[in-house]
Each structure stands twice: as structure tokens, then as C-alpha cells.
KOLGUDREN-696638 format. One record per residue: x, y, z of N, C-alpha, C, O in turn. Coordinates in steps of 0.05 Angstrom, whole numbers, plus 5000, padded with zeros to 4 digits. Atoms other than C-alpha are relative to their C-alpha. Layout:
! residues N
XYZXYZXYZXYZ;...
This chain:
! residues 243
497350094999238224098265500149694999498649555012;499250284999240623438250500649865030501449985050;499150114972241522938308501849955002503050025022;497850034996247322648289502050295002503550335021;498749664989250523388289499750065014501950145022;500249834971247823668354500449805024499949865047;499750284973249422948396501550135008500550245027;498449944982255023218420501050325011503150415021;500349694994253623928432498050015034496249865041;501550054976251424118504497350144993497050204969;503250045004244024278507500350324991498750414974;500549665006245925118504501949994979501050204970;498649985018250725078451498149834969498449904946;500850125024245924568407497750244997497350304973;502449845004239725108420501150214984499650274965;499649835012243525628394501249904977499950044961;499850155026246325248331496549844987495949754965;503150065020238525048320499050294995497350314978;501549795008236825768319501350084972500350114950;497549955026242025908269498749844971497449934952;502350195023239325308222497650124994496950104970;502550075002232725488231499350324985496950364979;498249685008235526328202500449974974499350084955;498649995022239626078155499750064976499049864964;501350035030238126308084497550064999496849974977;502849934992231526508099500350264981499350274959;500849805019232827218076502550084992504150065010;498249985008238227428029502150345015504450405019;500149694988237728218060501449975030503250115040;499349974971238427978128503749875003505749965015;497450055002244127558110502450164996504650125007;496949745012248528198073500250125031502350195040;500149774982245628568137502549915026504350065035;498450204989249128048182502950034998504550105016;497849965018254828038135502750145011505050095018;498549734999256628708144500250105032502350205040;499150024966255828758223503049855006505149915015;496750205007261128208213502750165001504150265019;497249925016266728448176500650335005502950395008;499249725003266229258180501050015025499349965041;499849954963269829388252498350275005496750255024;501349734986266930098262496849965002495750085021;502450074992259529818252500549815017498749835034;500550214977261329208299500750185023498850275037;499849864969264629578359499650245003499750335026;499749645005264230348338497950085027498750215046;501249964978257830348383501250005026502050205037;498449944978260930068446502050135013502550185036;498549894992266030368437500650335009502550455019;500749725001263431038436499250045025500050245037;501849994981259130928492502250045025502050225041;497949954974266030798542501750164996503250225014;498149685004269731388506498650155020499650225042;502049884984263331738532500750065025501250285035;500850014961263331538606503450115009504050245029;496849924996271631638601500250264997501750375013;499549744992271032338586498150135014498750355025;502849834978264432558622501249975028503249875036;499450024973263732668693496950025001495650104982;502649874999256732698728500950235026503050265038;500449854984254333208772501150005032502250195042;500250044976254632918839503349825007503849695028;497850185008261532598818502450115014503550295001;497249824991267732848858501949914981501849724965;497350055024274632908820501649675008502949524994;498450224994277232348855499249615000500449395001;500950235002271331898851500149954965499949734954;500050015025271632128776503449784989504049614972;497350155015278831868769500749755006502849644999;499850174986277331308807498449704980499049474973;501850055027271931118759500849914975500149704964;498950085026275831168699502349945000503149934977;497850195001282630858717498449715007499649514997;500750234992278430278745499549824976500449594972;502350055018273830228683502749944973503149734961;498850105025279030298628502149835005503049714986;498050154995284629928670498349704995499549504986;501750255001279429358668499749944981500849734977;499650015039278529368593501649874994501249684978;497950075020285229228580501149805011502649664998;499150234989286328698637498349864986499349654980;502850215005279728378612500949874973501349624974;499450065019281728308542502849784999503049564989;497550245002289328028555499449745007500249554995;500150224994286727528596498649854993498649614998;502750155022281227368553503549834976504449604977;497950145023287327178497501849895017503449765003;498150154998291626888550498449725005499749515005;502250184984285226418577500749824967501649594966;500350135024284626298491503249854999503049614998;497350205003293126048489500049845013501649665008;498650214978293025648548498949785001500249575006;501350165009287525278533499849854980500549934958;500250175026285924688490497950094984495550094988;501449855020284325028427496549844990495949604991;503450045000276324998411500450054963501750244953;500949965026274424888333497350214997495450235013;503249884991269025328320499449924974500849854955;501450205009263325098289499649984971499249764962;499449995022263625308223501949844978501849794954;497450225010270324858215499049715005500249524994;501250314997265924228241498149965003497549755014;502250094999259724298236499049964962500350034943;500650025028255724118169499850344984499150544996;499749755013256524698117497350185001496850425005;503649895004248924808109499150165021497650355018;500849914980248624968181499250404999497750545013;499049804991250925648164500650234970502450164955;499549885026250826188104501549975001502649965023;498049995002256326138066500950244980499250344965;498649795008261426668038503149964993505249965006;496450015004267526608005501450255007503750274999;498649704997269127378032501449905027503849945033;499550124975268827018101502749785008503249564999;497950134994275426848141500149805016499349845039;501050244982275526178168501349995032500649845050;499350034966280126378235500549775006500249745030;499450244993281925708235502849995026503049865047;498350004973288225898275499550085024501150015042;500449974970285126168336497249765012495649624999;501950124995281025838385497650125003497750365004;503149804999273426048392499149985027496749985030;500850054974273025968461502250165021504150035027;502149804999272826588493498450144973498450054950;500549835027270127028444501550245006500450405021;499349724997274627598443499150254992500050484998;501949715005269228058411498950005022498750215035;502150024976265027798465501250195022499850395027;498349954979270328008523500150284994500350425014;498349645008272028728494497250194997497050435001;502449875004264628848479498350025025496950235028;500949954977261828698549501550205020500650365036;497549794985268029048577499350275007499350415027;500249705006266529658544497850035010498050225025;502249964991259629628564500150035026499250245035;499549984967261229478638501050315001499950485015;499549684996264930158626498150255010497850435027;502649755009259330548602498449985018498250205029;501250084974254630238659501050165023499250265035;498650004979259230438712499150455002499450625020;499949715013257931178682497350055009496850185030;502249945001250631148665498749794988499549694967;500550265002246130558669498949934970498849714959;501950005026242130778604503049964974503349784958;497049945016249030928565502049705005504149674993;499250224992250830248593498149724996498849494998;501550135017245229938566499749954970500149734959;499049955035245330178489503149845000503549734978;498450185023252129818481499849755015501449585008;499350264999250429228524497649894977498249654974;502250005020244629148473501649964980502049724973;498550055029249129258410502449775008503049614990;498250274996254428748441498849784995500049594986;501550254992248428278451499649884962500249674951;501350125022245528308380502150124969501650044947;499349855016250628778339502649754996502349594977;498350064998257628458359499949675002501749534993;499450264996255927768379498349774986499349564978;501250125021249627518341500749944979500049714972;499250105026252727498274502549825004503249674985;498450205006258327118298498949685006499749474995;501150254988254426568332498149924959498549724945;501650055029249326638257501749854989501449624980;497250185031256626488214501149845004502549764985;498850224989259125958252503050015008504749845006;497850014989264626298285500449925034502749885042;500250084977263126118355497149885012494949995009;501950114983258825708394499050175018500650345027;501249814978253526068443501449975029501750175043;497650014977258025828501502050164991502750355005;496849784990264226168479498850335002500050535012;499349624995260926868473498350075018497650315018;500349954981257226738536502049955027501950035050;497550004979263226568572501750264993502850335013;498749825012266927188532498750215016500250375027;501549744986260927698566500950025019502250225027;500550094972260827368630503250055015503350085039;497749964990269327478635499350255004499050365026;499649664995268528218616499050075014500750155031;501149914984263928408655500649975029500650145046;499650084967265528018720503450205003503650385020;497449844986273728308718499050214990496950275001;500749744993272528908699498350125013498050375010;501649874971267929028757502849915018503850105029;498850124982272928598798502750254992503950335012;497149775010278929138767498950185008500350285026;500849804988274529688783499250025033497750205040;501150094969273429468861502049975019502049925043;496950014974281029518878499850225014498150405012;499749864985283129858923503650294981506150304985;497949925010287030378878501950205014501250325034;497949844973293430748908499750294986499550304962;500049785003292931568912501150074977499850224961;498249905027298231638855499449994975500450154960;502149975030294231528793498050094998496950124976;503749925006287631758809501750385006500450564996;499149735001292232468826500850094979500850334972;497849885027296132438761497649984981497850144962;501550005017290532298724497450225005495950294987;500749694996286932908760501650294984500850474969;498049765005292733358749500349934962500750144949;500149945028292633158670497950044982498250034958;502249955000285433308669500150284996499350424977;500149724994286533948691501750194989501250434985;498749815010292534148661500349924971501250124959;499650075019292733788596497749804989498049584978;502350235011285833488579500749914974500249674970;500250065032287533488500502049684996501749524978;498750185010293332978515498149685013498349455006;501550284982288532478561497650034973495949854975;503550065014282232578503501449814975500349604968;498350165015288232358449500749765011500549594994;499350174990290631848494498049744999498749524993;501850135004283931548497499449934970499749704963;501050025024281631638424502749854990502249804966;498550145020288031258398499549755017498649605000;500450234990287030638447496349954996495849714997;503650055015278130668425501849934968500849754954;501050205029281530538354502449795008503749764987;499450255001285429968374497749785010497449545005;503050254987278729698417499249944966499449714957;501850025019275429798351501149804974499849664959;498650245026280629418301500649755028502049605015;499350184983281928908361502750025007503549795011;498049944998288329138373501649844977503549684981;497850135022290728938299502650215001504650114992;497049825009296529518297501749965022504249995019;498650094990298629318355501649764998504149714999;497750305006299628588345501450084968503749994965;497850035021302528718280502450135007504450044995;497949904985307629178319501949855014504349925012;498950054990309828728361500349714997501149565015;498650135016310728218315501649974976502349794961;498449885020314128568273503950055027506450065024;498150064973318428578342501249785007503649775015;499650264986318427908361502849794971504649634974;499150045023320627818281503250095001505049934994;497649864999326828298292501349905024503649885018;499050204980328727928361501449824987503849794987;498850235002328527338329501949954980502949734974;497650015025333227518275502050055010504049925002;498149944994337627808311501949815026504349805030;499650244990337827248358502049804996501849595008;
């Protein structure tokens, strides 16, 4: 790495932009392989996301119904707090360039397929946040099953963005380090009888609409919740017209 480029990078953010350099272009294979972790969503999160479908519809053995529902309102209520506040942490904050937009070009294969995201900030990583999340899920389940996607978060979901110069190693170690900490901290309330019953009683009487319920919120984890935001700016669009 250049000096004048990494002066003003803190010491864990320049290490991980020298590993990247030191990658770069090396092999053309590893690069597509990269690439394509990238851009396909069902190879980037499909894993994790599978892994906290998993733990959301299993039960173990030794599991009562109530610690089971206790379990998975905690685990997926945590998901979805973890994520918002991961994007409200990214608005409120003074937006972060990521490094690709300021660092030297060379640093970093390049791709004209690749979207520069210039409008968001890179600081959290919101793959980061959604990918430890889900993992914390799967953990909470089964430590092994909670391992395999903190593994693919580590090297599947977050490696290739730090490689392309979408985020600095700080933002998608601060992005882990959110998910994981609230969604333990969401799973540790103290939840009230009335959801962990209703979500018994629709277990029992209607599993097919709780396995659908889940499987359509795993493919918004998995697109990042694009159909939603386009929903509800397609909302915000019709407000403001009518406005």
C-alpha cells in the first residue's frame, strides 16, 4: 500500500486495505469467484439465511414449547430490530465514503458490472448486520448450525465486499459486532406471555401459515429487503403526490 493512501486510515482499516492490494489481480478465477459472491444475493446470504430458517422452524429435544417460542420470537424479533437500526445508525450519521470512491483505483479490481453505492454510507455494513444477525439466530439453536453461517458471513458475505472496495474492515466489523450484540440483547427481554402463546397456538394449529410467514420474510433477508423498500416508496411517492 502506498503511504500517502493509508496515512489516514486507522491502523485496522489500513491492514485490511493492504490485504486487499496485496490480492488484487493476482488471480483472474478468484476474482470472477469473488465477483459472483458479490452480486448473486442467494449465493451471498442464501446460506445464512437458511441456517436461521433452520433454527426458526426446528425445535430440539430438551426444548419446551414455550422456551421454543421464546427462542424464536426473540431470535427473529432481533433480526429485524438489528437491521432497522443498523440503517437508522447509517441516516443519522455522517455519511462514510467507502473506499472504492477514495481510495486509488488500483487498490481494487475493477468492474464496470460493479455498482458504485455512492449514495449510501458504508459504515455499518448492512450485509454485515443481517449476516451476523442471522447467525446469532442459528447459534441460539445449535452452536454448529451457528457456526457454518457465522463462517459464510465471515468469508462468503463480507470478504468480497471489503476485496471491492465497498467497505472498510471497520464498517463490517462494527456491522457483526451490532448484530450480534442486539440480537442477543432482543433475545434477553423479558417477553410478555401473549406472543410466545399465539405463536404456540399457530404452531399447533396452523404451522403451514407460520413456515410461509417465515419463508417470505428469508426472501426479503436475502434481497435486503429490496421489495420492500421499493413498496414503500412507491408509498412515500403516492403521499407525496397527493400531498
Amino acid at each position: 500500500m502506498e503511504p500517502n493512501a493509508g496515512a489516514s486510515l486507522n491502523p485496522i482499516d489500513a491492514a485490511g486495505m493492504a490485504l486487499v492490494h496485496a490480492l488484487s489481480g493476482q488471480s483472474q478465477v478468484f476474482d470472477w469467484a469473488l465477483r459472483f459472491l458479490l452480486t448473486v444475493d442467494l449465493a451471498k446470504l442464501g446460506i445464512p439465511v437458511l441456517c436461521a430458517v433452520y433454527a426458526w422452524l426446528s425445535t430440539r429435544q430438551d426444548e419446551s414449547p414455550t422456551d421454543r417460542s421464546r427462542r424464536v420470537i426473540g431470535s427473529f424479533a432481533g433480526v429485524i430490530v438489528t437491521i432497522a437500526f443498523g440503517r437508522f445508525i447509517q441516516d443519522a450519521m455522517p455519511p462514510r465514503d467507502r473506499p472504492r470512491l477514495t481510495l486509488p483505483a488500483e487498490y481494487f479490481p475493477q468492474s464496470a458490472e460493479l455498482p458504485t453505492l455512492g449514495e449510501w454510507s458504508s459504515l455499518p455494513s448492512d450485509h454485515a448486520v443481517l449476516a451476523a444477525a442471522l447467525a446469532t439466530a442459528a447459534w441460539a439453536f445449535d452452536r454448529r448450525l451457528g457456526l457454518v453461517a457465522a463462517l459464510w458471513a465471515a468469508l462468503v458475505v463480507c470478504f468480497p465486499r471489503l476485496y471491492f472496495g465497498f467497505h472498510y474492515l471497520t464498517d463490517l466489523l462494527a456491522g457483526a459486532a451490532l448484530g450480534i450484540a442486539l440480537t442477543r440483547l432482543v433475545m434477553a427481554l423479558p417477553w410478555p406471555q401473549a406472543p410466545l402463546r399465539l405463536h404456540d397456538r399457530v404452531l399447533r394449529q396452523a404451522p403451514a401459515v407460520f413456515s410461509l410467514l417465515v419463508f417470505l420474510v428469508a426472501y426479503e433477508f436475502i434481497t435486503l429487503f429490496a421489495t420492500t423498500r421499493r413498496v414503500l416508496g412507491a408509498v412515500k411517492d403516492v403521499m407525496h403526490a397527493l400531498g
